[in-house]
N, C-alpha and C positions, 0 to 999 in steps of 0.2 A: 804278392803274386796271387795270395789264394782267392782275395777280394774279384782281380781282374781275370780269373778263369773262371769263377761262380759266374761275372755278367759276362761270357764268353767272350770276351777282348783275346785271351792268349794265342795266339797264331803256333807257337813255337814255346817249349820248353825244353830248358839245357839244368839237368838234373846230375848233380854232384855225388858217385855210388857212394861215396864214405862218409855221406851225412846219417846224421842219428836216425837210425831207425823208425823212432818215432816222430820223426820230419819229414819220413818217406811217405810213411804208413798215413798221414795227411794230405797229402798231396798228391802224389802219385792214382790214387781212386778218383782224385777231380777231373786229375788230367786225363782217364781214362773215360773217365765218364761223358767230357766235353770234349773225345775224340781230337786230344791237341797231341799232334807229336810232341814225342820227347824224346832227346840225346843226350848221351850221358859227356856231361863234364869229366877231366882228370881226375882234382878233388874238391872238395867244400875250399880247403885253402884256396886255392887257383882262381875259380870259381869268386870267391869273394874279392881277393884282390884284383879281380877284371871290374867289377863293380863297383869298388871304392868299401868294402868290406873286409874284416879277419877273416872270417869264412862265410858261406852260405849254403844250403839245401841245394835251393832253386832259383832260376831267373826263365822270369817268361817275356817272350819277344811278344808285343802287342802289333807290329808293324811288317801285313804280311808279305811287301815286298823285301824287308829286310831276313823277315824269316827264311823265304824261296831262297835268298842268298845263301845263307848259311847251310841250305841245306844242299846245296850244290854241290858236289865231291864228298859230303858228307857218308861216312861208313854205316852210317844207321837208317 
């Protein structure tokens, strides 16, 4: 994801609070920098097994009409 938020693809980021710290402290300054929202995930568990992973950080949505979606009723 960090690759596709450096060339501004991320539309949407869904960040997982109970990833390592130092998986935040990476990514989270991108995201901020490249003004992508971000919404927090349940957990890294969760989080990765939506993805096809044990756990993950982050996932970032490239696809901004999928993003708009997600972000609909969304609490953040």
């Amino acid at each position: 994801m960090r690759r596709a938020a450096i060339k501004g693809k991320v539309k949407l980021a869904i960040v997982a609070p109970d990833a390592a710290q130092n998986s935040l402290d990476k990514v989270l300054p991108l995201l901020a920098a490249r003004r992508v929202r971000v919404i927090e995930a349940p957990s890294a568990r969760e989080l990765g097994e939506a993805v096809g992973r044990a756990t993950t950080a982050a996932v970032g949505v490239l696809d901004a009409q999928l993003a708009k979606g997600m972000l609909v009723g969304s609490d953040n």
